[in-house]
N, C-alpha and C positions, 0 to 999 in steps of 0.2 A: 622423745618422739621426733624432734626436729635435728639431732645432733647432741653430741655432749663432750661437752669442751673436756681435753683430758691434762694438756698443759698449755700457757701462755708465757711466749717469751715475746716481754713487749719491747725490750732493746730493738731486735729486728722485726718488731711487728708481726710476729707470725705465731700462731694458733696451731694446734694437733687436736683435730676435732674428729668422733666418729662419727659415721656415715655422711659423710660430705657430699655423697651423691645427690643425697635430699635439696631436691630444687629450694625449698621455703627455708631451710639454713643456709643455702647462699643469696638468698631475698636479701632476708634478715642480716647476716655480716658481711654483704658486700666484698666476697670474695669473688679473685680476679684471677688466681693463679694456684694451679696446683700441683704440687712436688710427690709424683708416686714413688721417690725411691726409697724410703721407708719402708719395712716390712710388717705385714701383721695386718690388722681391720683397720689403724689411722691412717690417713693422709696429713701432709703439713699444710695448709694454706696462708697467703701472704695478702693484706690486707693493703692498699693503697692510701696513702694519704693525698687528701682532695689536691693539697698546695703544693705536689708535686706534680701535678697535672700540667700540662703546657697549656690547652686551650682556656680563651677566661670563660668561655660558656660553660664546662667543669668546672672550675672553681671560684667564679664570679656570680654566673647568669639563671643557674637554675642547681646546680649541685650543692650548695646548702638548704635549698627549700625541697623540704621533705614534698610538697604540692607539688610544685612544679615538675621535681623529679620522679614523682610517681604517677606523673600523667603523661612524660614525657617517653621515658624508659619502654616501655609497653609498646613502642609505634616505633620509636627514633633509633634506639642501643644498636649496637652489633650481635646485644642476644635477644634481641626483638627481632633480628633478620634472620637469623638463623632458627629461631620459632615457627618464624613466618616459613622456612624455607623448608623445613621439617611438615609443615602442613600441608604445602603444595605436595611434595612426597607420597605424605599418607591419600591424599585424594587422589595421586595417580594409581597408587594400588588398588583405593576402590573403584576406581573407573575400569579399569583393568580387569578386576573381578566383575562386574555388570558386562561387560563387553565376554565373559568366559574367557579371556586370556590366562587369568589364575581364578583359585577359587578363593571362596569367602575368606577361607581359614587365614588361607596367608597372605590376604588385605588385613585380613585382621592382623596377624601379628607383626606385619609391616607396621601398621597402624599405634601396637601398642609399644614397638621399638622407638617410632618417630617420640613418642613422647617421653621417654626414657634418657633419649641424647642430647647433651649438654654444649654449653657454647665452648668450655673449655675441654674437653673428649672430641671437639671439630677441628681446634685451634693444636691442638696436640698431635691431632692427624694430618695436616695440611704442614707442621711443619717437618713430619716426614716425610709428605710426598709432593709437595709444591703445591698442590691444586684444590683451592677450601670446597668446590662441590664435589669434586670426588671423595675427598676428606668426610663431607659431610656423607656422603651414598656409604662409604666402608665402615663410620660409626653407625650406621644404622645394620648394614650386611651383620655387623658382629655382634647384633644381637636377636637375629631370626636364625631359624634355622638352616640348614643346608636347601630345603625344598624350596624357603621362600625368597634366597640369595637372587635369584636370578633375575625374579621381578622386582628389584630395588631400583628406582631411578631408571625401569626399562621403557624403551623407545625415544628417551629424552637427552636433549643435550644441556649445557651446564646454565644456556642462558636461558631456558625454560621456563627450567625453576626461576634462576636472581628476577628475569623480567616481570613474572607471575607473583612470587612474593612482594618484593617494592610494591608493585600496585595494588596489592591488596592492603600491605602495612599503611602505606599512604593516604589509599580512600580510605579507610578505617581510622587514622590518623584524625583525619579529615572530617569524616560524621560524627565520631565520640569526642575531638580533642579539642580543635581549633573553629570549628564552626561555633559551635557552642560560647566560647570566650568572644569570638567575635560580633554573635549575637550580644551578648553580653555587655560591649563596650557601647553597642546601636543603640540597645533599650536607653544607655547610661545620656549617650546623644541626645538622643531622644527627649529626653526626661528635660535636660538643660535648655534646648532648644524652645522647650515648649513654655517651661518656667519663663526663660526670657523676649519670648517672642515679641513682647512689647517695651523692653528695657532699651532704651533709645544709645543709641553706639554713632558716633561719626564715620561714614566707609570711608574706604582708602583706595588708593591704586594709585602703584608709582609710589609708593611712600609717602602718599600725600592724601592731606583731607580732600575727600570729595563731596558726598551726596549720603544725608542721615539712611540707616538701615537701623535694625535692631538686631542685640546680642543676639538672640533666637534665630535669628535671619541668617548671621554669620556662620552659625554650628549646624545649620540645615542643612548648607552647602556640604559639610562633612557626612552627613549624616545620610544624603544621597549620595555621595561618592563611595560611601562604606558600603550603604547598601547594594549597591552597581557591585562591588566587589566581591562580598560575601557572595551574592547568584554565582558569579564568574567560576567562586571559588568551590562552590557548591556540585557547579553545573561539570568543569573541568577536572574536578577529583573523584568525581562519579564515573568518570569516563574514561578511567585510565581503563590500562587494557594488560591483558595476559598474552602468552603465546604457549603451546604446546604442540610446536610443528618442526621441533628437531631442528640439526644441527646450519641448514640451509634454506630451513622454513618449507620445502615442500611435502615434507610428512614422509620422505622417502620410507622413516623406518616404522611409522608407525602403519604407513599404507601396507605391510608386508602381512599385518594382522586387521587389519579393518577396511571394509569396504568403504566406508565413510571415514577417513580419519578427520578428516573437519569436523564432522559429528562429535567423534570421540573427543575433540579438544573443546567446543564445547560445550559437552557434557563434563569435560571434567575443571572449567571456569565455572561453571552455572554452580558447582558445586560451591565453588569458594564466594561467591558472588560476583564476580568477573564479566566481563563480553572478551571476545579473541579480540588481535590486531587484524583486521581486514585478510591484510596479506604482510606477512615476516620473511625476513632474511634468516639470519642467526638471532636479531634483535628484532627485538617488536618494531613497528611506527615509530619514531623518537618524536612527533611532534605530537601526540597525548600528554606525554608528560612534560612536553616545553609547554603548551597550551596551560598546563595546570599551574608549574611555577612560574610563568608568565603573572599568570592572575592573584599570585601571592604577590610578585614584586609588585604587581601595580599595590594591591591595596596596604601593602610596605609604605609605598610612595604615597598614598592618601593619610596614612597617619602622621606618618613626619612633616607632610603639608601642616598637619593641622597642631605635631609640636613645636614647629616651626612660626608658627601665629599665635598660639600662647606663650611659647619663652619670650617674645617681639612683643608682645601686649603688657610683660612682666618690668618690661626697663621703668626706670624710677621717672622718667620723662613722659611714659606713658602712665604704669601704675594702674590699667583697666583691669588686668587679671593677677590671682596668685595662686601660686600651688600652696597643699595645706603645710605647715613644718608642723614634725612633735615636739613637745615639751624640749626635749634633748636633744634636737637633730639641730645639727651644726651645719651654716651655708659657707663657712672661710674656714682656713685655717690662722689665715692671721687678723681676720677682719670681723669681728664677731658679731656688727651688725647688720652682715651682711644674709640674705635669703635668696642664696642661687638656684634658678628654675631647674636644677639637676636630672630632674625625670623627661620632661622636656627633650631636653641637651642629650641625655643619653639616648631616647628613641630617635632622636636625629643622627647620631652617633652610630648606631645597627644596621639604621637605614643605609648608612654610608660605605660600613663594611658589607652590606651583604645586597643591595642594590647590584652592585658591579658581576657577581657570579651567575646572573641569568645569561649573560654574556658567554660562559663559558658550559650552558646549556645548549644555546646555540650552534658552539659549536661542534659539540657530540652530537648533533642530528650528522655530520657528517662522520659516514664510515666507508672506507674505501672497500672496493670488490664484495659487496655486500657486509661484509665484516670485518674492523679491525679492533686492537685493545686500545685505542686510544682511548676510550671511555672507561676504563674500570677504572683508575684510579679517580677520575676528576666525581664519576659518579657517587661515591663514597663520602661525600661533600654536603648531597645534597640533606642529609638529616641536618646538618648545623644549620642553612639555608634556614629550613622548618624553624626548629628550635627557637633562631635568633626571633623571628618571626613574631613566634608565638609571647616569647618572653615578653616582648613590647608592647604586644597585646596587650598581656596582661597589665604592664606598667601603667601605659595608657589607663584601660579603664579605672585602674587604683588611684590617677593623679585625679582624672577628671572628675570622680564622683567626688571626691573634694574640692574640687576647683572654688575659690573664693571668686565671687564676681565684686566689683568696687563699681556703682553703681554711679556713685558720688565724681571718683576720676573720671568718668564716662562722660557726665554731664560737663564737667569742667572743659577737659579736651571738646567737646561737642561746643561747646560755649565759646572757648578761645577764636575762632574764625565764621561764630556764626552769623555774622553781618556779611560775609562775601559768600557763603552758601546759598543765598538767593539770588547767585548768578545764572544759573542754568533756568529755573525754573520762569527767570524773567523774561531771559532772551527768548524761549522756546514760545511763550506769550504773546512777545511782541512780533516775533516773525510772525504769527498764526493771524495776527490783525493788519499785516501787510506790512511793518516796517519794512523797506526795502534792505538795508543791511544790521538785523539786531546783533546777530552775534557780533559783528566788530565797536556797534557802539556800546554793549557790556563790556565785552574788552577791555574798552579806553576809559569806563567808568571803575570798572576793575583797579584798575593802576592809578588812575587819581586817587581814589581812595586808599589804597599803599601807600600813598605820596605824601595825602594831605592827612588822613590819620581819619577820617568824614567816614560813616557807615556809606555803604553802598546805596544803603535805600533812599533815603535822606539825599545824596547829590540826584539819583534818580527825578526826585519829588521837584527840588530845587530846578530842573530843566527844563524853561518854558516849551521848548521845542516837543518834549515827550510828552507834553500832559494830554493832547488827545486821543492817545492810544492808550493812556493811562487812565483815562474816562470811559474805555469800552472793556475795563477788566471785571469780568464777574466776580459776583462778591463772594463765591469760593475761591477763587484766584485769589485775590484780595487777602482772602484768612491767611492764604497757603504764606505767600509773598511776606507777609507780614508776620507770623508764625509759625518759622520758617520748619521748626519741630513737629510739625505734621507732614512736612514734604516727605513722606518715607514712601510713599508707592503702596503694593501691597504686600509689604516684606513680613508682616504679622499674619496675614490669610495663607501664604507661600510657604510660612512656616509650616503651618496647621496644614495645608495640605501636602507636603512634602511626609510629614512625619506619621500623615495617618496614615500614606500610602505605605510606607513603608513598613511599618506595622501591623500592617492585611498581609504584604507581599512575604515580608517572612514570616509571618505569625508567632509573634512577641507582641 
């Protein structure tokens, strides 16, 4: 039914299998290539091996996880584009027939061509005649008839179609693929956030203790920057755009058969789900799709923030957080006691490679004289862009929903300096009851107590000069001052409100 292997010769990895045409036998065998010069019903095909691959996103990042790659493949591949670009096709033949340009028949069997042509029957024809959409338009001509030749890829130019597929692949990408995980990682926020909203943490800034917050308090902050992203990402991948306005954008050729060709373009976006570009050159707008991967590097950059604060929580000096290890999962190679924040290190690591290419979106928004090819090739990029992305995503949420909290290091580190953590909340006190200069005399109480080894509080009490100001402290002041593990503010309510908000606003 799907193919039937007739010999294998696994020296050079290649198969003689019949009907190869069958899309779901090359699902199945991940075949890449294929040698028609054989005679007879077989084809030979040649199977890749992964570790022959140059990028590590094939053979590192997602091309052994069966998940990954079948979530991926569908939106990202080169025969997801040509899927995509084959659909755009068929929806111009039906548009075309609605409009009476053709009739039904030969939308239709425009329609049941597009679905018939393969990524490799595109790739075989492009490398006859140099050019993959025309490649793509004569793999489809060659299998309608003579009547329906004519209406193949009619009225359109080659960036029509690339411009109108991407964006379909993309937001599609987008609502089925990566929204979903990135939901996904929120709830996981979410969850920890709320668990620890009262799990007392020392803040930091500058690399230094400051002013108690709590764990919950710390992952909120992510948890709002994710969510600001996920909208952005939602909002910008929704919004990409198609074009179906020819070779100059002004509809020259399609005006020749529609009194509305704006109409006709879209009626034939509306089909695929689409809005048009306002107004196209050869190329749509470029800044819908800078707009969209804009909003991917940022929320790029709010995850590596956030593995960037748990590898830094992980050092044996701090010791606040750990990621989970299995039974057998090795952190050294020569150090066996070691448990290196790996997952971490690598999503900061993707960040770092693929941060930098928004840059080179940028500058594909420029094209000279309305249109140049400076973009085709850098464009061809942006699925790994995606990909790397999405991978980290998913890491991310896999490390975190294990995340060990040490609850115990927490209090210690919070404990080590908590006699000079009641410098803020004193000075702010004393100013408020008129001290004329408190800040500088914490200060200099600050440093004597560095000096003399003496609790802050304690030289404080010791001060005859301070005690009437110290007589006008309310005796919440007083708990706070003294106690100093409630100074947190309202980092536990902020939690609680951060997280419910966000959990309305996407609905998870």
């Amino acid at each position: 039914k799907n193919g039937i292997v007739k010999e294998v010769d696994e020296k050079n990895r290649k198969v003689i299998v019949l009907n190869i045409e069958n899309e779901t036998t090359r699902k199945i065998m991940g075949l890449v290539n294929i040698d028609r010069s054989i005679e007879g019903p077989y084809l030979v095909a040649e199977k890749i091996n992964i570790f022959d691959a140059i990028s590590p996103l094939d053979f590192r990042y997602y091309g052994r996880s069966k998940n990954i790659f079948s979530r991926l493949q569908p939106y990202l591949s080169e025969s997801a584009f040509v899927k995509y670009a084959l659909k755009v096709e068929s929806a111009l033949a039906g548009t075309l027939a609605k409009g009476s340009v053709c009739t039904k028949a030969i939308a239709d069997e425009i329609e049941k061509a597009c679905k018939q042509v393969t990524p490799e029957q595109v790739y075989a024809e492009e490398d006859r005649i140099r050019h993959n959409i025309r490649a793509l338009t004569n793999c489809i001509r060659n299998k309608v008839s003579d009547k329906a030749k004519p209406f193949v890829h009619f009225t359109t130019t080659s960036y029509d179609i690339i411009a109108t597929a991407d964006a379909l692949r993309y937001k599609e990408f987008t609502n089925n693929v990566l929204v979903p995980a990135l939901l996904n990682l929120e709830s996981t926020l979410i969850e920890i956030a709320l668990r620890e909203k009262n799990t007392l943490q020392i803040g930091r800034t500058h690399g230094q203790h400051a002013e108690p917050i709590t764990f919950g308090f710390a992952i909120a902050q992510y948890v709002s920057r994710l969510g600001s992203s996920i909208s952005r990402i939602k909002k910008t991948g929704n919004n990409l755009r198609g074009k179906i306005s020819g070779a100059v954008g002004a509809y020259n050729a399609s005006s020749l058969f529609f009194s509305d060709p704006a109409r006709f373009e879209e009626s034939l976006l509306e089909e695929l789900g689409l809005k048009a570009s306002p107004i196209s050159t050869q190329v749509a707008e470029p800044e819908f799709l800078v707009e969209y991967l804009s909003s991917v590097v940022s929320a790029f950059g709010a995850i590596a923030n956030l593995a960037d604060d748990m590898r830094h929580l992980q050092r044996n000096e701090i010791g606040e957080v750990g990621e989970y290890f299995e039974a057998k999962q090795v952190g050294s190679s020569t150090m066996p006691q070691k448990r290196n924040p790996i997952n971490f290190e690598n999503i900061k690591g993707m960040w770092k490679e693929f941060m930098p290419r928004i840059t080179t979106m940028y500058m594909d928004q420029i094209s000279e004289h309305q249109r140049d090819l400076t973009n085709s090739a850098s464009m061809r990029f942006i699925p790994e862009l995606l990909a790397g992305f999405y991978v980290s995503v998913i890491r991310m949420n896999s490390v975190m929903s294990k995340l060990v909290v040490d609850k115990a290091s927490m209090k210690r580190n919070f404990d080590a300096d908590k006699h000079m953590i009641a410098a803020e909340p004193l000075y702010i006190i004393l100013a408020a009851l008129g001290h004329p200069d408190a800040h500088e005399y914490v200060r200099e109480k600050t440093l004597e107590s560095q000096k003399t080894g003496k609790k802050l509080l304690d030289l404080v009490k010791e001060d005859a000069k301070i005690q009437p100001y110290l007589k006008k402290f309310s005796k919440k002041q007083i708990e706070i001052i003294e106690n100093i593990e409630r100074y947190t503010g309202i980092a536990s309510k902020k939690t609680q409100s951060v997280c419910e908000f966000w959990r309305k606003e996407l609905k998870i």
